[in-house]
N, C-alpha and C positions, 0 to 999 in steps of 0.2 A: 280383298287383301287387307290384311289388320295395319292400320294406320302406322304404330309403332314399328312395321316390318322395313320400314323404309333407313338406309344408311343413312348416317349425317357425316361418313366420314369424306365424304367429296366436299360436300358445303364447308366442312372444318379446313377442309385442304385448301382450298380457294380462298377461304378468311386468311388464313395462315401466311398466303401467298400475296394477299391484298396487304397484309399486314409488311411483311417484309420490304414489299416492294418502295412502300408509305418510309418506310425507314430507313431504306437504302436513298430515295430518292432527297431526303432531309439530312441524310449524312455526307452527300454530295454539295450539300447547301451551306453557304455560309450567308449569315443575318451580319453578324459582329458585334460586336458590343462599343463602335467606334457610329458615327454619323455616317449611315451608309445603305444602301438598299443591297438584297440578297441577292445574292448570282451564285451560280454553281459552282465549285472550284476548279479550276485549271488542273486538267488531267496531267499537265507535265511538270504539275509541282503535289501529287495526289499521294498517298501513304499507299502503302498495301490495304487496308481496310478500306480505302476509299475506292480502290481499285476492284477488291469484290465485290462493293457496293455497285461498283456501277457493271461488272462480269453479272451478278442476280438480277438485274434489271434486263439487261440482254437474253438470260434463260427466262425471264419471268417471261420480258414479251415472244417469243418463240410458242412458251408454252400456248400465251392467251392467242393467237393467231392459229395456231393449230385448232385448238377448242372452237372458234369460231369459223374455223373452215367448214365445219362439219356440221354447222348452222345455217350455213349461206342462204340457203331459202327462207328459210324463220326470220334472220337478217333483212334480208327483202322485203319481206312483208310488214315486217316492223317499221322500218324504214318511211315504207309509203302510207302506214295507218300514223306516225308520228312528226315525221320532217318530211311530206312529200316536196318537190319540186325546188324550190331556190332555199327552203329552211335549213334542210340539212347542211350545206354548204357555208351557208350564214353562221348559223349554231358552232359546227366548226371553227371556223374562220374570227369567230368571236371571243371561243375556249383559249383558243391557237395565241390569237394578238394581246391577251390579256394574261398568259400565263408567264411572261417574263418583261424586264423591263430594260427601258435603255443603257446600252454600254457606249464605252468613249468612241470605242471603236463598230462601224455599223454590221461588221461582218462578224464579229463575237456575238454582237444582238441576235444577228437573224437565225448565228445558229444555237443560241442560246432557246430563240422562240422556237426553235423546230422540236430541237431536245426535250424543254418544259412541256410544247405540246403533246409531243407523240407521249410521253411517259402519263399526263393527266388522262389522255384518252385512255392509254391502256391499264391506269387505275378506276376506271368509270367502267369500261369492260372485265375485270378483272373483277369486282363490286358485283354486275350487274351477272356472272358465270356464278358467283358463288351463291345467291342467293335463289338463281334459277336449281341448284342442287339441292336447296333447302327440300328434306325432306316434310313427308304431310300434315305430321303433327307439328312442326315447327312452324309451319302456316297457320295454321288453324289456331295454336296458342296464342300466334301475332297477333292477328286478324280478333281477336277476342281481347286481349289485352290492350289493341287501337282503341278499338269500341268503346273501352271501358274509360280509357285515359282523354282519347279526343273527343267523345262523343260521336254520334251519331253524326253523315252528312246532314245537308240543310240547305234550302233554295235562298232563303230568306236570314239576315240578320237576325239574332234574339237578343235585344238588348237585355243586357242586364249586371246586377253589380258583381264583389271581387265575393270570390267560391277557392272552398278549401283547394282545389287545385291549382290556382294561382297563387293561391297565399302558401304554398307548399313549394311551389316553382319558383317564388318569390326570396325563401327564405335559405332554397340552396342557392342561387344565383349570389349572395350577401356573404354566405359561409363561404364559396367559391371564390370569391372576391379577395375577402377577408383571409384566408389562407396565404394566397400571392400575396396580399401587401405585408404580410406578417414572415414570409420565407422567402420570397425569390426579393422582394422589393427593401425589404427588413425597416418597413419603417422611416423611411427616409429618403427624401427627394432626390432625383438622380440627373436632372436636367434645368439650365438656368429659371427656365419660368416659376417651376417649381419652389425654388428657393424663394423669389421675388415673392410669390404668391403665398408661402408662409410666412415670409418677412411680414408681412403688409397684414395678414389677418392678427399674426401678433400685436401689429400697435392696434390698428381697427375695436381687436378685444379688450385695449385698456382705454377705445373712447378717444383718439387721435386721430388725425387724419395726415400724419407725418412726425417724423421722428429731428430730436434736434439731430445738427449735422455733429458725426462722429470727432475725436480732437484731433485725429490725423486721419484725413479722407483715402489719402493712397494707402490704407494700411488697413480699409475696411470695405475696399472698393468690391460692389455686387453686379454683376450682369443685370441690367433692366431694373436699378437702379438710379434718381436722380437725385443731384444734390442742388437746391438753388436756395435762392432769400428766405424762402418758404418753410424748409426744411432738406429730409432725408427720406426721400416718399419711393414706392414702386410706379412701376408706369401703367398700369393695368388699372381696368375701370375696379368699382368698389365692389361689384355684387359674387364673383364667387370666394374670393376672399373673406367676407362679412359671412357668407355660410360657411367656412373655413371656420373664421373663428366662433364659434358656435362651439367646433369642435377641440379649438385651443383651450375655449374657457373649460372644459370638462376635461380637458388632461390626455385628448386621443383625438386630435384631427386628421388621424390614418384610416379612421375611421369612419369620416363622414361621405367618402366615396364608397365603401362597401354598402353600406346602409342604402345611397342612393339607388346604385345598381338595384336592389330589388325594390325599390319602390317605384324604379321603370318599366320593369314588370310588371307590379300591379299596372302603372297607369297605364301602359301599353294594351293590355289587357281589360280596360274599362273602353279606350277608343274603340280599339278590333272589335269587340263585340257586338258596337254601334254602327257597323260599317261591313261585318261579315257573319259568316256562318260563327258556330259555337266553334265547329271543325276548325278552320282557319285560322281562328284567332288563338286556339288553345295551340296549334303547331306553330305558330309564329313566335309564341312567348315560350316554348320550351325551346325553339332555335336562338331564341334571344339569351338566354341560359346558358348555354353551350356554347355562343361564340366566343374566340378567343378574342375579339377586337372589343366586343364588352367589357369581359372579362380583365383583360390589360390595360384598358382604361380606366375602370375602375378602381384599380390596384393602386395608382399614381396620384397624385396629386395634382392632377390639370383641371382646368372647368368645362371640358367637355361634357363629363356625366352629367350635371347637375345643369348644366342649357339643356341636353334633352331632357334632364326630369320636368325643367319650367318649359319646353317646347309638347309636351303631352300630356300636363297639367294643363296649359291651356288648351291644348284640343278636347281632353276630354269636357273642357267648362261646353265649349264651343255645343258635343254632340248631346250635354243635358241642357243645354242651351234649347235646340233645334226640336229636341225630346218633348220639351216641358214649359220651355218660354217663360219660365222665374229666372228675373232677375239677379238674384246672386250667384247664378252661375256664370252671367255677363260680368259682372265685376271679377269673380273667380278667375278667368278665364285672361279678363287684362292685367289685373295685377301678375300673374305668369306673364305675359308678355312683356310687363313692364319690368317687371325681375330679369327677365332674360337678356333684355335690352341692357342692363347692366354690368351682364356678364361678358357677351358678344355681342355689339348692335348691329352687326353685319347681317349675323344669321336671325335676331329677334326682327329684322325688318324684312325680309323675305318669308316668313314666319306669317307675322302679322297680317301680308298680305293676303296668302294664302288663306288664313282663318278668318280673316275680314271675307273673304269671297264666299266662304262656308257658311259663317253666321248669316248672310245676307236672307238664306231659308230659315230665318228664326222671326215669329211675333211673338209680342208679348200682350196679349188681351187683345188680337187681331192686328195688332199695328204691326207691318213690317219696318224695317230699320231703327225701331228703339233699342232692341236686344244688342244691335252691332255699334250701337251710339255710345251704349253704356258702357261696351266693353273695350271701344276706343278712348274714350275719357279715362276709365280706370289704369289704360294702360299706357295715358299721355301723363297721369297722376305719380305711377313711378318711375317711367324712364325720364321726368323733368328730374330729377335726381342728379342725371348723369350732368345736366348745366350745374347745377350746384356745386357738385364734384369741380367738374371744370372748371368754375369760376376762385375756388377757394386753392386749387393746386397750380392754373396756368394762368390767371387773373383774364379768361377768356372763355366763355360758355363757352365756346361752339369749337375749342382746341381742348383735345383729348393730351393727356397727359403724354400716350404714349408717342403721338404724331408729332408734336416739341422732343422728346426725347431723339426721335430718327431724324426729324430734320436739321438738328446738332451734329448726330452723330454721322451721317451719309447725306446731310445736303437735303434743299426743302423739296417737299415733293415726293423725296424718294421710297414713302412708307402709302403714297395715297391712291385709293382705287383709279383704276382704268389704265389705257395704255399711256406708253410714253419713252423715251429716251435715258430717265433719268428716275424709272421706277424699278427700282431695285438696292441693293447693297453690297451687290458685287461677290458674292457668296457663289464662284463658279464651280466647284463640286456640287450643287446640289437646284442653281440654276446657269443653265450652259451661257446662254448668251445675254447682253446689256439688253436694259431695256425688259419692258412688257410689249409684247406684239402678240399677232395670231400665232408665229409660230412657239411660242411659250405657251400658250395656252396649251397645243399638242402636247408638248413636252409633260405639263403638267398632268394634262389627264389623263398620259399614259402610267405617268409613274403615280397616281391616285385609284384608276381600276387596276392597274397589276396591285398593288396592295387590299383592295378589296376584293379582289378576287382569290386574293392567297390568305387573309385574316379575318375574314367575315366569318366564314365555320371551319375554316381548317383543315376541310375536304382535300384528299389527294388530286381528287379530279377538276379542281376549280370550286371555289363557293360558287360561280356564279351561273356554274352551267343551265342549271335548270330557271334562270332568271332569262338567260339569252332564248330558252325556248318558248318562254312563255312570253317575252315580247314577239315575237314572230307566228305565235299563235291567234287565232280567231277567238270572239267571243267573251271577252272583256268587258264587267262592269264596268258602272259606275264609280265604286267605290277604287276596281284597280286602274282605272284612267289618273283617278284620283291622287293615290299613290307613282303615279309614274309623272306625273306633274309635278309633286315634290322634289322627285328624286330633280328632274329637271333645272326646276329654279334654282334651288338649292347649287345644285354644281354651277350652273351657270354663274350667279352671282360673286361664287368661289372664285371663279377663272376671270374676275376682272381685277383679281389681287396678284401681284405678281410673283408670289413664292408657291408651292405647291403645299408646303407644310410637313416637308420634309419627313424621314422615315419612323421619326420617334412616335410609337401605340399608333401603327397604321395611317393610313389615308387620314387625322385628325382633325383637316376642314371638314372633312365630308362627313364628321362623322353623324350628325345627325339624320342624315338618307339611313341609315342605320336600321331604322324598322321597314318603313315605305321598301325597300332594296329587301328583307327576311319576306315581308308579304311576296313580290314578287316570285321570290325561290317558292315559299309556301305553295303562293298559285301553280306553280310550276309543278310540285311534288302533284298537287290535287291534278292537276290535267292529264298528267302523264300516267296517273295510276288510274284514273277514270278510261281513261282510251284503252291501257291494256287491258283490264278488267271485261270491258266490253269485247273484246276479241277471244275472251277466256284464257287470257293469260295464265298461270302458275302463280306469278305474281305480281305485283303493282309497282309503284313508286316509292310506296312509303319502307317496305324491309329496305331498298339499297338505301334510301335516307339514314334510316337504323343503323344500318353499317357504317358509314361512310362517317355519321357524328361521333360511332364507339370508334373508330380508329383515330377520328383528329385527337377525341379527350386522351385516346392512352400514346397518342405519337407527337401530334404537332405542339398542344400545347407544353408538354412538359419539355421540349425541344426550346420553342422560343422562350420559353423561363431561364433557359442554363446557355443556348447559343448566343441570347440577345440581352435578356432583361437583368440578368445578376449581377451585378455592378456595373449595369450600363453607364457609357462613358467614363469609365472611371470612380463615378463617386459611389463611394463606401462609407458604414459607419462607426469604421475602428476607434475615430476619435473619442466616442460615446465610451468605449470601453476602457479607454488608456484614459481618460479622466475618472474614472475608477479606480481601476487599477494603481494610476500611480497618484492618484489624491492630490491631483491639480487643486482643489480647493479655490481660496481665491487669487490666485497664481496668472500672469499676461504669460500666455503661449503662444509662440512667435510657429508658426506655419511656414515650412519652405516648400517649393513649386507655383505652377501655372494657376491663375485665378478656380479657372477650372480645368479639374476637378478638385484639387489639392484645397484652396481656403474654403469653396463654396460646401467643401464636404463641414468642415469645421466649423465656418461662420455660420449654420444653422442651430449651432449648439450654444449661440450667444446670447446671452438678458436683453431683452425688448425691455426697455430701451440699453445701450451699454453702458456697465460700467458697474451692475452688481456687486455692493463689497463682498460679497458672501458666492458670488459664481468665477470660475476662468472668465477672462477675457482671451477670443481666438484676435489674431492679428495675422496680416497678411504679411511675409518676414522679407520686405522687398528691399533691403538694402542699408546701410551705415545709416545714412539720414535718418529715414524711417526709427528705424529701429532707437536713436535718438531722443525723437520726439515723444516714440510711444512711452520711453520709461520715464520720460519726464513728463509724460499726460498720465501715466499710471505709478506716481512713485509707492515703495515697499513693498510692490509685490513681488510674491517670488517671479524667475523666468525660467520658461521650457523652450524648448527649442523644437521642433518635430518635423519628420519629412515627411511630405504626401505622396499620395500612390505614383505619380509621375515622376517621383525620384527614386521610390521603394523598386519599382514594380510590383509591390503587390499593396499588403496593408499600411498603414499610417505605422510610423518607425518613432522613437523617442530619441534623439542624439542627443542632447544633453539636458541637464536639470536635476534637481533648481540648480540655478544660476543667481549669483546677487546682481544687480545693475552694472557695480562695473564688471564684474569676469566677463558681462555678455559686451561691454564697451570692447575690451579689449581683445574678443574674439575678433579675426576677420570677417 
């Protein structure tokens, strides 16, 4: 039979219908654009649309159960050449508990987890019907175009350096990046750290280490924010701020998270290669591409990206360490840890560990532990940093700026690792009960794998399905004990902190399991399609992979861009434009609303330091008093008045202006 005789109108129909289903299932969904984790919407408050969304889901699954009736034996055998014995039920049960997350009430949950399961399944069957339709040429084009993209399998690691194909995978991961922070993000911080963390690379870029205190403190007051003898400082260690401002001083620090994004890429990309097949590592970094929880992170201005770019700068020191045993990769390799240690010293100390245990197989001209000596020194060289920091902002090495700030603000103690009574802040939407205990720690790592499970790729069927088969599978390197150690520490160390890290850009402690957690799935892809293959399957693992990442790119993520991320929380950057528009000049613009989102949206648009003759000054417009003091800390300027989106409902509004001093005196 001539290869081209084959239909592909069954394979198109089953896309079509994996397609719909992915989008019924997401139109059911509510993210919000408020501090909140996704749940499904309440059928008894649903629209018509919502309602056929959820009637196509019901034809969908009817349809894919019928299809697989008529499988049953095929199914069976599968079955027992892939999950025999306790796997299948495990793999299940692991899809199942990780596809939805805690509600107030335990009976919404359970059947919240029944819903999200049964539907993920029947997106993974629905995936795995349509590609079994793929007609032969469609195969055969794949299978020649893997080839050419992944390379060849491999028993053995090939080390070796960055190749046009990472540097190609590298450069859209950056554009990708760079798109969101330029459209859905516009440029501008949308959550408190955020602000804090530009505030702070601001002075940092003019060579300060705090800012004087502003003339009227209530009237410029910033979340995570401190005002003392000292100065006007952020609470946050120095290091990803000082690479912030890198991006301040060139006039685009929206862009130094895109940038990094692909150069974790490459470094991803230089470890993998040192540690797996050519195969492995080149599918690891194109899922690394395509996840939406890279992807969103990168967009934003948090220091996640950029801990893992210094968490796999030093792995890679570590594996041309081990390689080669020249020293400047041990220095290489600590200065990353010591940078890191700057940013997070949480995650840079479980980190280190890790890589201290790694380099331990490095000599240098036969001596074992010189290569791990140097790169401990190098990386006690920058994170002594952090004492200096601390001694100059708290007049205390060994107190973090941020930990004086929480023990002010919620009592001493209440911000420090481990369990306790008194470890918390009382933030009971997003942690249920007082205290840090074992049972928090559940709490948290449920609602950390439902988010990695739903933002890691975006898949309908769970990211992490093929991660759970591959832990319950036989036959595990070195390299992936390795990675599942990671993953390991990593959370662990997480869960002696009593917040989970709430829902803003995903599971965000966790985020550096990030690669360790793609190799998994990777392995996964590689197992599953090696097993079928050898049974002479039709086809393997990697087409439903195919599928499964083109349906997140054209469904999930442009979902969480317009559900979640466009003017999450509230903050917008109309102000930028009505200081245009209406030629604020050097004009005090009095802001009305909540600190956030309403001033924090403004007060980013203020002269580091304040008080620019030639810029607005934004002011928080909190009352007579206030407002008092500011026109006699700022006399002759003009005054605006403006409401913020908490009073608009929607964009920043002008209500009056200019204003002379007294007309705004004599306002109420």
């Amino acid at each position: 039979m001539n290869q081209r005789s084959d239909s592909a109108a069954p394979a198109l129909g089953w896309i079509a219908l994996a397609l719909a289903g992915q989008l019924s299932i997401l139109l059911l969904t509510r993210a919000g654009r408020t501090v909140g984790y996704q749940h499904f919407v309440p059928l008894g408050a649903s629209s018509v649309l919502e309602w056929g969304a959820a009637g196509l889901l019901v034809v969908q699954g009817l349809v894919v159960l019928r299809a697989l009736a008529g499988r049953w034996g095929a199914l069976q055998d599968m079955r027992r050449a892939l999950a025999p014995g306790w796997r299948l039920p495990a793999v299940v049960g692991a899809v199942v508990l990780t596809s939805a997350t805690l509600s107030r009430q335990p009976v919404v949950y359970a059947l919240e987890l029944v819903l999200a399961g049964a539907a993920q399944l029947m997106q993974l069957a629905t995936v795995a019907l349509a590609v079994a339709a793929w007609p032969s040429h469609w195969r055969e084009a794949f299978r020649s175009a893997s080839s050419r993209v992944l390379g060849d399998a491999a028993t053995d690691p090939a080390p070796g350096g960055i190749d046009r194909f990472a540097l190609v995978t590298a450069v859209v991961a950056s554009a990708v990046a760079l798109l969101l922070t330029m459209i859905v993000y516009e440029r501008h911080p949308h959550i408190p750290d955020e602000v804090a963390y530009l505030v702070q690379a601001r002075y940092l870029a003019q060579g300060v280490l705090a800012l004087p205190a502003p003339p009227v403190p209530e009237a410029f007051s910033l979340d995570l924010m401190t005002l003392d003898d000292r100065g006007w400082y952020s609470i946050f260690p120095p290091g990803w701020p000082a690479m912030l401002a890198i991006g301040v001083r060139l006039g685009a620090e929206w862009l130094v998270n895109p940038l990094l994004a692909g150069a974790n890429i490459l470094l991803a990309y230089v470890v993998l290669r040192a540690l797996f097949p050519l195969r492995t590592a080149r599918l690891v970094v194109l899922l690394l591409a395509a996840s939406p929880w890279s992807q969103f992170m990168a967009m934003s201005l948090m220091s996640h990206t950029f801990t893992l770019t210094c968490m796999l700068l030093a792995a890679a020191g570590v594996a041309r360490l081990r390689a080669n045993g020249t020293l400047a990769w041990g220095v290489a390799s600590g200065l990353a840890l010591g940078m890191m240690s700057l940013i997070r010293p949480l995650d840079a100390a479980i980190v280190a560990g890790l890589l201290g245990l790694w380099s331990l197989g490095a000599r240098w001209r036969g001596l074992p532990l010189v290569p791990s000596a140097v790169m401990t020194v190098s990386a006690a060289a920058i994170g002594a940093l952090n004492l200096v920091y601390n001694r100059a902002l708290t007049g205390d090495m060994r107190k973090f700026p941020v930990m004086l700030y929480f023990d002010r603000l919620f009592g001493k103690g209440s911000n420090d690792l481990g369990f306790g009574a008194n470890r918390d802040f009382g933030w009971r939407g997003l942690d249920p009960f007082p205290g840090h205990g074992p049972l928090d720690v559940l709490i948290n790592s449920n609602m950390n794998l439902f988010q990695v499970n739903t933002e890691l790729l975006g898949w309908g069927c769970g990211s992490l399905v093929l991660a759970w088969w591959f832990l319950t599978s036989s036959g595990k390197r070195g390299a992936d004990w390795g990675m599942i150690v990671t993953v390991v520490a990593l959370v662990a160390a997480e869960n002696l902190y009593w917040f989970s890290g709430g829902p803003d850009f995903g599971a965000r402690y966790w985020f550096l399991i990030i690669v360790p957690v793609l190799v998994l799935v990777a392995r996964g892809i590689e197992g599953v399609d090696a097993a079928l293959r050898a049974r002479g399957a039709r086809a393997g693992m990697l087409e439903p992979a195919l599928v499964l990442t083109c349906l997140a790119v054209v469904t999930f993520g442009p979902w969480r861009a317009v559900d979640k991320y466009y003017h999450y929380r509230g903050m917008r950057p109309d102000i930028r434009a009505l200081e245009a528009q209406r030629d604020f000049g050097a004009a005090l613009v009095l802001v009305r609303g909540n600190r956030h989102p309403d001033y924090h949206s403004a007060a980013v648009y203020n002269a580091v330091p304040l008080g620019d003759p030639e810029r607005p000054v934004y002011a928080w417009d909190r009352g007579a008093a206030e407002r008092a003091q500011l026109l006699a800390a700022y006399p002759g300027r003009a005054v605006w008045i403006v409401d913020g989106p908490s009073l608009t409902g929607g964009a920043f509004r002008v209500q009056a202006g200019p204003l002379t001093a007294a007309e705004v005196l004599a306002r109420p």
